[in-house]
C-alpha positions as a printed NumPy array, in Angstrom:
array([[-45.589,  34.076, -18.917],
       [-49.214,  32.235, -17.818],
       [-50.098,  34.98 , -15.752],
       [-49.627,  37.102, -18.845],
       [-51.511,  34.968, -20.974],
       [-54.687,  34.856, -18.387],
       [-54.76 ,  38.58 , -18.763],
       [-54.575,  39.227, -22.308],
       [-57.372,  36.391, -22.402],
       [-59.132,  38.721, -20.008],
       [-59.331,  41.607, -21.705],
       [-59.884,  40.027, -25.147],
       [-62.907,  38.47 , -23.338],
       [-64.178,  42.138, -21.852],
       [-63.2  ,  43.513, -25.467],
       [-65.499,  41.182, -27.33 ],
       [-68.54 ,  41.185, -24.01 ],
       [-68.368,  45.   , -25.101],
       [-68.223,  44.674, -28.232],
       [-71.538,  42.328, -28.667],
       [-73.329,  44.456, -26.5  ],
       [-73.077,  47.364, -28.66 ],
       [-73.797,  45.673, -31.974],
       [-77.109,  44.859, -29.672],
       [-78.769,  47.883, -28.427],
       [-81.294,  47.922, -26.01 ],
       [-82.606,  49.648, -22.447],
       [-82.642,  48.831, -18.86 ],
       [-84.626,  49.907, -16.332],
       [-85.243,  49.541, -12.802],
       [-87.694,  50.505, -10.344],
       [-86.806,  51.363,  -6.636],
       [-88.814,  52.365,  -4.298],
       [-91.114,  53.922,  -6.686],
       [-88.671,  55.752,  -8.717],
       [-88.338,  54.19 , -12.344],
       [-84.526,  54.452, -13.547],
       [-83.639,  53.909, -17.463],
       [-80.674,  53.756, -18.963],
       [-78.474,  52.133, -22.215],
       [-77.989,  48.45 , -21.091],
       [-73.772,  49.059, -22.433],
       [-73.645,  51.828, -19.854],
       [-75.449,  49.696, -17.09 ],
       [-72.72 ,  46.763, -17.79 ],
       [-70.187,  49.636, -17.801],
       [-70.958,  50.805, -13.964],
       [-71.361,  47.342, -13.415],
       [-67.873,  45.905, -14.458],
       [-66.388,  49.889, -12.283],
       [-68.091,  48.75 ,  -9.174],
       [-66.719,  45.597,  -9.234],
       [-63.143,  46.998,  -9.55 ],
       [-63.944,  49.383,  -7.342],
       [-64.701,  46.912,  -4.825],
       [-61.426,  45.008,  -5.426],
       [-59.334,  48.02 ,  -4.817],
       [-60.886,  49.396,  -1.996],
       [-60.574,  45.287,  -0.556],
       [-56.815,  45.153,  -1.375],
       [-56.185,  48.287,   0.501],
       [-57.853,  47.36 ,   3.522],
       [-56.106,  43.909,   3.546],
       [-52.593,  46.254,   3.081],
       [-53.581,  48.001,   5.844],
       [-54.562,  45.229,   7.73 ],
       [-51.457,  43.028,   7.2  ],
       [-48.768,  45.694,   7.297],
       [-47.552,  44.948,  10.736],
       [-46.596,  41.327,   9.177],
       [-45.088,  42.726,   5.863],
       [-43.08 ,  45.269,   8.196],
       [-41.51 ,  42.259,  10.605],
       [-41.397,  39.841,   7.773],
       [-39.576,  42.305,   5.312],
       [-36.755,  43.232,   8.251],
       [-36.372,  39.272,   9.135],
       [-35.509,  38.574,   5.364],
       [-32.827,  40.828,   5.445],
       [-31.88 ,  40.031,   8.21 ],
       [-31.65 ,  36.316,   7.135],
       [-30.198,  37.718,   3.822],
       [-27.348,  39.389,   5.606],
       [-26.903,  35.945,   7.914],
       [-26.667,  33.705,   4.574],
       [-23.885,  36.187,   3.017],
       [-21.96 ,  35.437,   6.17 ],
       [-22.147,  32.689,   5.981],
       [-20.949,  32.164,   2.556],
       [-17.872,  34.321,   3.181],
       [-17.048,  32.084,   6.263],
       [-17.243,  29.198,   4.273],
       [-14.752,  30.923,   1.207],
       [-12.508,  31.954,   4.517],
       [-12.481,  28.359,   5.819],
       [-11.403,  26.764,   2.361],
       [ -8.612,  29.336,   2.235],
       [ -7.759,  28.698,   5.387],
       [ -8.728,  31.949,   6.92 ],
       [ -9.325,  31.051,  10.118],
       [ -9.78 ,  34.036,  11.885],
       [-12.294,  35.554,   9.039],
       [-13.923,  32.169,   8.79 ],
       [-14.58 ,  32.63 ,  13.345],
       [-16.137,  36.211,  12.709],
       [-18.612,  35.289,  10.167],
       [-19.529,  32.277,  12.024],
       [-20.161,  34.815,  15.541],
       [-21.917,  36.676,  12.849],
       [-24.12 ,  34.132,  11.21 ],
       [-25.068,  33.383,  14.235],
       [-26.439,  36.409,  15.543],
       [-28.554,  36.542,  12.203],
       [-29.383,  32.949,  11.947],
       [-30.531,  30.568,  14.362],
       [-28.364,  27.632,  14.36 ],
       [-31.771,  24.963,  14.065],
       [-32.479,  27.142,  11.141],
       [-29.517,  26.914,   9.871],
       [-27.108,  23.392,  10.363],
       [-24.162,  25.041,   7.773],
       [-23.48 ,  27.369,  10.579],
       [-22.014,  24.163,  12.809],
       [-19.836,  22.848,   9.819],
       [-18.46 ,  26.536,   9.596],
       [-17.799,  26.16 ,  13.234],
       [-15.752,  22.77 ,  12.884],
       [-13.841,  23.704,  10.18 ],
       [-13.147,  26.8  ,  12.029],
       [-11.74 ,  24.594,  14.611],
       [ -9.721,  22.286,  12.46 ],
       [ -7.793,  24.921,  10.843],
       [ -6.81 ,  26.076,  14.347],
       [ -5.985,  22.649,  15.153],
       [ -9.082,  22.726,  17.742],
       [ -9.646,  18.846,  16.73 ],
       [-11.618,  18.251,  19.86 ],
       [-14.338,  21.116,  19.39 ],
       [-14.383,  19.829,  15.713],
       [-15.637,  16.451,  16.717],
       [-18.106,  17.711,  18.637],
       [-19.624,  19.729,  16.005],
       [-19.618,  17.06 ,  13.977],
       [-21.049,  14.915,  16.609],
       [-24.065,  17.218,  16.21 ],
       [-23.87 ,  17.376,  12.445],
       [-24.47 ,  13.458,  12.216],
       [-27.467,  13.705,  15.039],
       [-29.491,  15.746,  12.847],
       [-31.07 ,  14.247,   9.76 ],
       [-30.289,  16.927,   7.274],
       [-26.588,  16.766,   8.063],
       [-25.949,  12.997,   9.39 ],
       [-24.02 ,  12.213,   5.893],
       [-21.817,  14.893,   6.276],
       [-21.217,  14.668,  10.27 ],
       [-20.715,  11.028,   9.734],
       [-17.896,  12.109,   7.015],
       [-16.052,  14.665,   9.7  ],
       [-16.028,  11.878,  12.368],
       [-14.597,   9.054,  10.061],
       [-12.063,  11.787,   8.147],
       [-10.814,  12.737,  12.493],
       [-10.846,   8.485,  12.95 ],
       [ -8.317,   8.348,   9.914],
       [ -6.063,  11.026,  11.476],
       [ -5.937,   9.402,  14.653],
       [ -5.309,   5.903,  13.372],
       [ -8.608,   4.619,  15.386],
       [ -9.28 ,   2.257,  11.872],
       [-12.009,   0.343,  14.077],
       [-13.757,   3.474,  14.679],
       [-13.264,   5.151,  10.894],
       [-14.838,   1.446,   9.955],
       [-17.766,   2.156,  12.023],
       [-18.516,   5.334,  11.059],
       [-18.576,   4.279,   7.274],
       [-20.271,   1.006,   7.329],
       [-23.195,   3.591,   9.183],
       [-23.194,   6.173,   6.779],
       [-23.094,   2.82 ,   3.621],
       [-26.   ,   1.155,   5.419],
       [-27.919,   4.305,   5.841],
       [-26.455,   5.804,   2.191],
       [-24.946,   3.467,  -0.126],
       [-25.017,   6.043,  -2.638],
       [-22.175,   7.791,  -1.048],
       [-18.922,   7.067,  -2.597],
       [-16.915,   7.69 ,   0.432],
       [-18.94 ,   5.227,   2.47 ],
       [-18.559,   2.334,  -0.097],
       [-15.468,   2.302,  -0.971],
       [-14.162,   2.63 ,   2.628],
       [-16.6  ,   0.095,   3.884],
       [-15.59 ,  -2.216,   0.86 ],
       [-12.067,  -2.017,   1.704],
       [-12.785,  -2.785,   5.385],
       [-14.428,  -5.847,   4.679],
       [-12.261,  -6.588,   2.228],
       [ -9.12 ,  -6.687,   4.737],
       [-10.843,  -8.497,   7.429],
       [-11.722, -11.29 ,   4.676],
       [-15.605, -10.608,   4.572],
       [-15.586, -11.284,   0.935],
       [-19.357, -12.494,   0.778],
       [-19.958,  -9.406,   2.226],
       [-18.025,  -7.039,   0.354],
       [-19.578,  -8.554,  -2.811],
       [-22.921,  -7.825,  -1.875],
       [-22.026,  -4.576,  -1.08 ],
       [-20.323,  -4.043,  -4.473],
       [-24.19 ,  -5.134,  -6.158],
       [-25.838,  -2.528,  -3.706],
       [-22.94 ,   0.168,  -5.125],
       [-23.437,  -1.095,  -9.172],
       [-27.653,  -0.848,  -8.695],
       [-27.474,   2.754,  -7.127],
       [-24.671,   3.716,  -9.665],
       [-21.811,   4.463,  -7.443],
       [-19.785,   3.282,  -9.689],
       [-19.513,   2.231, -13.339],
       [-20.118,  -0.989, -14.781],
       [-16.466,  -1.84 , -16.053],
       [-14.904,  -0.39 , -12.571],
       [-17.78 ,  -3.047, -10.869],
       [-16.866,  -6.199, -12.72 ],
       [-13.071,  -5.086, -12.113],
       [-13.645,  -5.017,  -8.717],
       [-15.993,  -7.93 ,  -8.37 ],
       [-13.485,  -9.785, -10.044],
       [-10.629,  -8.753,  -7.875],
       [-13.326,  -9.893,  -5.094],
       [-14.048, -13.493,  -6.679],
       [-10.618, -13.961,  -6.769],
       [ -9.61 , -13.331,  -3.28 ],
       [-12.068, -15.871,  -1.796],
       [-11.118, -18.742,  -4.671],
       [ -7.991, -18.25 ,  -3.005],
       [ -8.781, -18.609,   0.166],
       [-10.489, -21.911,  -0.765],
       [ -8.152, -23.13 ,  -2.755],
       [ -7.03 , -25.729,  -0.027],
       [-10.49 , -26.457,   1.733],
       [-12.976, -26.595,  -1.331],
       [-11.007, -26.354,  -4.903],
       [-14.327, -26.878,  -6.502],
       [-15.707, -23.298,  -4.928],
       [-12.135, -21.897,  -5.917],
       [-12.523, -23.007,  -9.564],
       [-16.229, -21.953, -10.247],
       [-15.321, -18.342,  -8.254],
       [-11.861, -17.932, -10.71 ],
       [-14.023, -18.703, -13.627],
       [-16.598, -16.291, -12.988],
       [-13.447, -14.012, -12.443],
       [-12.471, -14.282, -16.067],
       [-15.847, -14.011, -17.377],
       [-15.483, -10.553, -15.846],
       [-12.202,  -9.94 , -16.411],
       [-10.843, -12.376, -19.384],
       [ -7.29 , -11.538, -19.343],
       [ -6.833, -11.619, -15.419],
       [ -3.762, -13.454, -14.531],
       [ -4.336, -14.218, -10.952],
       [ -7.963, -15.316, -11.771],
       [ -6.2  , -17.818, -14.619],
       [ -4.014, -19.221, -12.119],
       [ -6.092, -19.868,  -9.444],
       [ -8.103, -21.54 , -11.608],
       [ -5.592, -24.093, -13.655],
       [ -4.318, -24.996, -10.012],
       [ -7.939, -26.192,  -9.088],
       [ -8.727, -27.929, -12.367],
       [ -4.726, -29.528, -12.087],
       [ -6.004, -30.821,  -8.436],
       [ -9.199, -32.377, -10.349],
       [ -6.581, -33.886, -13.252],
       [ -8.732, -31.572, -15.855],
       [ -5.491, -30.727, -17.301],
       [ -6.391, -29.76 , -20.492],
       [ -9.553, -27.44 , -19.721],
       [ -7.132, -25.471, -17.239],
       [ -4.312, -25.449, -20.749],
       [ -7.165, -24.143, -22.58 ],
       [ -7.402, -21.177, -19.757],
       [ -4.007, -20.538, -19.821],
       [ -3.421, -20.49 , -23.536],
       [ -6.367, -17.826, -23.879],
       [ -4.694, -15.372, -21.111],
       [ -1.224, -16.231, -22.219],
       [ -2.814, -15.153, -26.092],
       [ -4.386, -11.762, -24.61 ],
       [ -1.329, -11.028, -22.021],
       [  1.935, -12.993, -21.61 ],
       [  2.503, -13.282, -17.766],
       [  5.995, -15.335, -16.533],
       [  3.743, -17.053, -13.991],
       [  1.246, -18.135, -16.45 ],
       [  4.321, -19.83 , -18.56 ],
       [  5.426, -21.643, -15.916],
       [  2.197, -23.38 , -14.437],
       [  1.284, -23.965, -18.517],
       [  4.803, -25.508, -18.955],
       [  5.233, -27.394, -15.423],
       [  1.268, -28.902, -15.628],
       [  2.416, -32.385, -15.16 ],
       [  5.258, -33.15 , -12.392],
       [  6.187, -36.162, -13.941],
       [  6.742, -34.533, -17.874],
       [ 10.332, -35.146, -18.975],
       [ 12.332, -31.728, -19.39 ],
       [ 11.858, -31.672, -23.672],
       [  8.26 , -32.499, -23.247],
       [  8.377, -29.074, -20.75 ],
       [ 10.401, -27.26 , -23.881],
       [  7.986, -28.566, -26.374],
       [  5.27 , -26.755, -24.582],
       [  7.403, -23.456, -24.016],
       [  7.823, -23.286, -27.423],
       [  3.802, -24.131, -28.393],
       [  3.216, -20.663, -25.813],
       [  6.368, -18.758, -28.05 ],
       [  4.205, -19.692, -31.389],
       [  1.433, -18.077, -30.186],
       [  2.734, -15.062, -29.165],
       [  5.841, -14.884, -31.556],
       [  8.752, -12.159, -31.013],
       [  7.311, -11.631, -26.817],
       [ 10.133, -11.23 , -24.689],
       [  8.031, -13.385, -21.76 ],
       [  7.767, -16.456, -24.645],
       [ 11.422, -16.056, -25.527],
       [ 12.904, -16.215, -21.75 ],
       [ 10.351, -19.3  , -21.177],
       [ 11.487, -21.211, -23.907],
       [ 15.514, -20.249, -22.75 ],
       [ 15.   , -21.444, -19.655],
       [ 13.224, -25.013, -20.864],
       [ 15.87 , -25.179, -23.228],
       [ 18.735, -24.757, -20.196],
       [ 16.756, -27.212, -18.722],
       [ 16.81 , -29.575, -21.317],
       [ 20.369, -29.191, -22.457],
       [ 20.347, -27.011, -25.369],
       [ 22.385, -24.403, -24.675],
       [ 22.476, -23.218, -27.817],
       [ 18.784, -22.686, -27.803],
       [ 18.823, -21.526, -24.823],
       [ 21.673, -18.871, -25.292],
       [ 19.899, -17.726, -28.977],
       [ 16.436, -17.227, -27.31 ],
       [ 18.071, -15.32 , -24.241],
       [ 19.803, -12.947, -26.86 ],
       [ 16.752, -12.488, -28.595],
       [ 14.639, -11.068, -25.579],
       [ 17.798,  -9.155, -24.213],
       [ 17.466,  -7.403, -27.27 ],
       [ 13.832,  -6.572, -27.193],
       [ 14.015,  -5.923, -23.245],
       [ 17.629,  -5.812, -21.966],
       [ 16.535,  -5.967, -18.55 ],
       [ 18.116,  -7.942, -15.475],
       [ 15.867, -10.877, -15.833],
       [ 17.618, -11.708, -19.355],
       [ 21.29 , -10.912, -18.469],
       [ 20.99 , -13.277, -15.027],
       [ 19.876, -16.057, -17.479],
       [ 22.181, -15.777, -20.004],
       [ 24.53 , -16.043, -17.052],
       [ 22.739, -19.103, -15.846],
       [ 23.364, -20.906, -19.022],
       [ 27.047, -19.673, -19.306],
       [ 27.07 , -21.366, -15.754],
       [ 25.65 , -24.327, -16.713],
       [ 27.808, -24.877, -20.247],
       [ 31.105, -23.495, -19.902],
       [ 31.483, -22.881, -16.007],
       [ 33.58 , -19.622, -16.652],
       [ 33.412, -17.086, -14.065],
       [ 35.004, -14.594, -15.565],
       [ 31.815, -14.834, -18.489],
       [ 29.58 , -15.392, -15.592],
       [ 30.658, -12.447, -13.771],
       [ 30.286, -10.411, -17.059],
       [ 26.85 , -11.291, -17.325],
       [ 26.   , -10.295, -14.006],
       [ 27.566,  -7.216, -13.983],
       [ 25.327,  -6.484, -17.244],
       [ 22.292,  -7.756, -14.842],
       [ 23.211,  -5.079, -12.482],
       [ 23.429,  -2.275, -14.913],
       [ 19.776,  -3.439, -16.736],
       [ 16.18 ,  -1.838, -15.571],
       [ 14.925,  -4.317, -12.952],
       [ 12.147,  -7.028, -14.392],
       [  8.101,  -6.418, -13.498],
       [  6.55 ,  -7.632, -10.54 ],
       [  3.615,  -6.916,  -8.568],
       [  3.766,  -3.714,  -7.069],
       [  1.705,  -1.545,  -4.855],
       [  2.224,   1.853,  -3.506],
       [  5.772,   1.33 ,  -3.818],
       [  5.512,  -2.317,  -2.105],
       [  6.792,  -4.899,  -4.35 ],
       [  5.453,  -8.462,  -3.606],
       [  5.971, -11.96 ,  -4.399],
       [  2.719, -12.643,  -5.545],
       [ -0.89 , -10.857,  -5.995],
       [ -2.935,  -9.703,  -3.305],
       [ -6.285,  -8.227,  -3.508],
       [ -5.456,  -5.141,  -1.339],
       [ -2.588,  -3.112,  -1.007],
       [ -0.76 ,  -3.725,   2.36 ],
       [  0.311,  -0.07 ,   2.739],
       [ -3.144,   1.809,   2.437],
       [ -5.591,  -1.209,   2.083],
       [ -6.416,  -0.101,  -1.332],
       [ -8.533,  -2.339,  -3.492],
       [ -6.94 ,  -3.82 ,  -6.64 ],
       [ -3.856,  -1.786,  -5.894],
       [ -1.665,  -4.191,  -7.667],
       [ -0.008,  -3.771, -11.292],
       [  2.635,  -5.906, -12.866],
       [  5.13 ,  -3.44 , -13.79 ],
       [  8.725,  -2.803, -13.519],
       [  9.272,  -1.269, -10.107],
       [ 11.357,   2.134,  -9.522],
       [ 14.796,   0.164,  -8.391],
       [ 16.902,   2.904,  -9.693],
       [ 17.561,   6.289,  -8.777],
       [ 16.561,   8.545, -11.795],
       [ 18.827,  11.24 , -13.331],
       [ 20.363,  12.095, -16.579],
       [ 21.378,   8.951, -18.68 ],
       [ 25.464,   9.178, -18.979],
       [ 27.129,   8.203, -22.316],
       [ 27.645,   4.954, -22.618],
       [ 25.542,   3.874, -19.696],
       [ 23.117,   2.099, -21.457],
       [ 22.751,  -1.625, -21.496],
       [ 23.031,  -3.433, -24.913],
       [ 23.341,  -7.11 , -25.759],
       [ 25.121,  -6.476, -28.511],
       [ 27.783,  -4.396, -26.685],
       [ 27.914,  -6.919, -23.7  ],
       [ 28.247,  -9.842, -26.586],
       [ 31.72 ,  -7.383, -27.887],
       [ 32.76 ,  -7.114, -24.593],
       [ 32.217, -10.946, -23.615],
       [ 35.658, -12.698, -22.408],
       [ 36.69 , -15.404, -24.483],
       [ 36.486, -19.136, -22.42 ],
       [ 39.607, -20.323, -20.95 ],
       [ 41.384, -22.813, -22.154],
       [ 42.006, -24.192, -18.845],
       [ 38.156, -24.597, -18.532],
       [ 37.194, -27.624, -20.041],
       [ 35.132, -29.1  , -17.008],
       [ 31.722, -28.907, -16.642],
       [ 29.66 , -26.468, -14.657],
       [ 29.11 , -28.29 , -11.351],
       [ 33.025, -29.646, -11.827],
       [ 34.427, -25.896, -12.048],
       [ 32.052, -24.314,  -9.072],
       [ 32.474, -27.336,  -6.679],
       [ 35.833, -28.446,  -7.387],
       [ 38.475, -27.201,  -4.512],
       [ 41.028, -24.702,  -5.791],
       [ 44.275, -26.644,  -5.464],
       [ 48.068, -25.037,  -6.282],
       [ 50.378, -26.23 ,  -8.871],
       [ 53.513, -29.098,  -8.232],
       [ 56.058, -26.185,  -8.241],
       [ 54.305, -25.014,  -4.995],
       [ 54.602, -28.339,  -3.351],
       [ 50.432, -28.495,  -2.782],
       [ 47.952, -31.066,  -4.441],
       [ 46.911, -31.631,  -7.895],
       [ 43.765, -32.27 ,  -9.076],
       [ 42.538, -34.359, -11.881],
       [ 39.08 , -35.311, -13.297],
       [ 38.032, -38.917, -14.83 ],
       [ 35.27 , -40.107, -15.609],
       [ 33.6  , -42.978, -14.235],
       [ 31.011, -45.082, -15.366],
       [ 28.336, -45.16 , -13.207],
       [ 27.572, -48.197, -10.793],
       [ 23.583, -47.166, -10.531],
       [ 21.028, -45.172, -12.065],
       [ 21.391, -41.723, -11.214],
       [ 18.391, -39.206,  -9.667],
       [ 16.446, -37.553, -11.649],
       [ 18.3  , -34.1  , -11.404],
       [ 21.395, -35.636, -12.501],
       [ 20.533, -37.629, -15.846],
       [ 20.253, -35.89 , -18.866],
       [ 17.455, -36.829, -21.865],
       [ 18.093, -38.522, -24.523],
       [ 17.886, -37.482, -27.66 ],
       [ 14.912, -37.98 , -29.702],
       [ 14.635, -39.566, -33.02 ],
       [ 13.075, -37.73 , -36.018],
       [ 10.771, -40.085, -37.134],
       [  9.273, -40.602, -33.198],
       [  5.875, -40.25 , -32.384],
       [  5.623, -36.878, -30.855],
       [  3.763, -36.928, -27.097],
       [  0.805, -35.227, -26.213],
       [  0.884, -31.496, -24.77 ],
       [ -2.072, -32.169, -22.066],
       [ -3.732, -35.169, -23.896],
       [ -3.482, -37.428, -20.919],
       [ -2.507, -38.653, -17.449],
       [  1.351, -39.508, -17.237],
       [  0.532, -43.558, -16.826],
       [ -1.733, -43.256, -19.934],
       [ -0.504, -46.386, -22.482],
       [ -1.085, -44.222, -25.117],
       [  1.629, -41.613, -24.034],
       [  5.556, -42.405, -24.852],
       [  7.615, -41.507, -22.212],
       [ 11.333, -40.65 , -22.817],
       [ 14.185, -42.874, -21.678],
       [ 16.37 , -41.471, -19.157],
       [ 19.922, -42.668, -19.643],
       [ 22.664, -42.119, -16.606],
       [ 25.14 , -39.638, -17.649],
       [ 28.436, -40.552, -16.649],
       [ 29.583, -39.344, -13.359],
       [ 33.395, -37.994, -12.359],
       [ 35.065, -38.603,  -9.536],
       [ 38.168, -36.085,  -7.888],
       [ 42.024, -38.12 ,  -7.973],
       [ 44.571, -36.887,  -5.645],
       [ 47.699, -37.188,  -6.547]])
């Protein structure tokens, strides 16, 4: 288009040179050699401007003939090269679909029509030639040279740590990516394999700064970079947790300034602020995550904050976490189990329905059998319950590739993935078609629920630890119950609260220490204790 432009330029200019000349008449002459020669000064331009192009031509096609040996071999090499190049991009096609004898005879062929130092593809044609025909040891050596030569290191470097995976050499497949990160951290690949290395040998400084160098050269995006650095921050409060809970609790804050609603991060960080007696900064923490995602573990270190709490000042708080998130079926099973704990097995038996019905999953049927444990002793209304519990989906937990683990890690211990862990429910049960009645319903199990026995009027630890003895008519032992008052104060485990009065002065959720003046503890009264009489 500009070369275009310069010539229409051009002859507008000659156009208009013409033109002025002729609107301006005049002669020219010239003496030579004694001769005088006239002529029209348009006509003398004229010749003028024809020897010039004269000149040109006769220059270009001395130059053609001059430089026609080079034109001849340069023409022939391009094809040549041309016919090397479509070769090689049919060996390539071939290798991808796995072609391996096609993808050997353009690579014979590309090379007889390229030179390989012209040409590096030609050696990754070669290996992948070789891998396809299970030639793994040829293939590492052409990707040996691959990664020698500057124009191909990335991708040799790739070939040698993919043939380190396969063989299981990890130390070697880490070496060959922390090369290819520190000479490219640009490459995806690299990073996130180098990441993860550090990352399992606990390198966590490390793999942070390695993260930065990834989130500057945009490896990866800035919500999949605080993720991670989060997971990362995490992982080493953890670690300190013991040794330095002051580095654990500024490292799990910075965590949930990343992250807000991550769990681990929240818990790390209560359980440093707990070992500081900052209780109610680290219920502040909790009650935000709890608000943004109800997590069972983040109920129970909210609820069991203070060792020394009585068991309804641990129910009061279950039910301040139920109020703020009302109708969740983590809040209802909390405030069942504080209230089993407590004594109220009415609460405890309502709130249990409740989240059955929202979730009827195993969790809530094994508590519901808890409690019919603890108030009626029944086994036959225990045993109903569990056979519900057996029938439900299984409850979430922290799974990874299929592992299911007590607790978060930061990396997956199958593959080493990063922030491989999700709370979900894991795959406990073989799927297939649902059969008719199969599915588990509170309300069906509460129809189905035997009625107590009659016979069962002892309490839960007198009808699981009491001996089975036979009747008179049998000539064996009976047994009989009565109560005893109790000589001393019983342990802790055995007395039950007392009931408090209406008008008291409610205590404190996390407004103080436990030998604070201003905080009323509860009265714990012995509860009378039985004793076994053999007749």
């Amino acid at each position: 288009m500009i070369r275009l432009l310069i010539f229409a330029i051009l002859v507008l200019a000659l156009g208009y040179g013409f033109s002025w000349l002729a609107d301006r008449p005049g002669d020219l002459s010239l003496v030579w050699e004694g001769q005088l020669y006239q002529t029209k000064l348009i006509v003398a331009a004229a010749i003028l401007i024809a020897i010039v192009a004269a000149v040109m031509i006769v220059w270009w096609f001395v130059r053609l003939i001059w430089t026609s040996p080079h034109s001849v071999t340069r023409y022939f090499r391009a094809r040549k090269r041309d016919r090397g190049y479509q070769a090689l991009s049919t060996g390539l096609i071939a290798a991808g679909a796995g072609n391996a004898l096609l993808a050997r005879k353009m690579a014979a062929r590309t090379r007889g029509l390229i030179r390989a130092d012209q040409e590096p593809l030609i050696n990754l044609l070669e290996a992948q030639a070789a891998l396809i025909e299970g030639k793994h040891d040829e293939a590492r050596q052409k990707f040996e040279q691959m990664a020698n030569d500057p124009e191909t290191r990335e991708l040799g470097l790739r070939g040698l740590y993919l043939e380190a995976k396969r063989l299981g050499a990890h130390e070697a497949a880490r070496q060959y990516a922390e090369k290819a990160a520190d000479q490219a951290p640009y490459l995806p690949w690299a990073a996130q394999a180098t990441l993860e290395y550090r990352s399992q040998a606990g390198r966590w400084d490390d793999a942070i700064k390695l993260l930065d160098q990834q989130k500057v050269a945009h490896v990866v995006d800035k919500a999949t970079a605080n993720r991670q650095r989060a997971v990362l921050l995490t992982a080493r409060a953890d670690e300190k947790l013991e040794s330095d809970p002051v580095g654990a609790r500024d490292d799990a804050l910075a965590a949930l300034k990343l992250v807000d609603d991550f769990v681990p991060a929240a818990l790390i960080a209560a359980k440093a602020l707990f070992r500081e007696d900052k209780v109610r900064k680290a219920a502040s923490i909790l009650e935000q995550v709890w608000k943004a995602r109800p997590h069972p573990e983040i109920g129970k270190a909210y609820v069991r904050a203070r060792s020394g709490d009585s068991v309804l000042d641990r129910l009061k708080r279950a039910e301040r976490l139920e109020a703020i998130r009302p109708n969740n079926v983590e809040a209802l099973l909390l405030t069942a189990k504080a209230a089993m704990d407590a004594g109220d097995f009415g609460k405890a038996r309502a709130k249990a329905e409740a989240a059955a019905r929202i979730d009827a999953r195993e969790g809530a049927f094994l508590l519901l059998a808890d409690i019919e444990e603890a108030e009626t002793g029944d086994q036959g209304r225990v045993r109903h319950w569990m056979a519900q519990a057996l029938r439900a989906p299984r409850d979430p937990a922290w799974v990874a590739d299929g592992f299911v683990s007590e607790k978060w890690l930061p990396l997956s211990p199958v593959t080493g993935r990063l922030d491989a862990f999700e709370w979900k429910a894991p795959f406990g049960q073989i799927e297939g078609p649902v059969e008719e009645g199969s599915a588990v319903s509170v309300d069906a199990a509460l129809k189905s629920l035997p009625p107590v026995r009659e016979a069962a009027g002892a309490t839960a630890a007198e009808a699981t630890n009491s001996p089975k003895v036979a009747s008179p008519a049998s000539n064996a032992y009976v047994m009989e119950l009565e109560p005893a008052v109790a000589k001393s104060a019983p342990s802790v485990s055995e007395a039950a609260p007392k009931p408090v009065p209406q008008d008291a002065e409610p205590r404190p959720f996390f407004g103080g220490a436990p030998d604070d003046p201003g905080v009323k503890d509860h009265k714990l009264e012995p509860e009378p204790k039985t004793r076994l009489k053999l007749f």
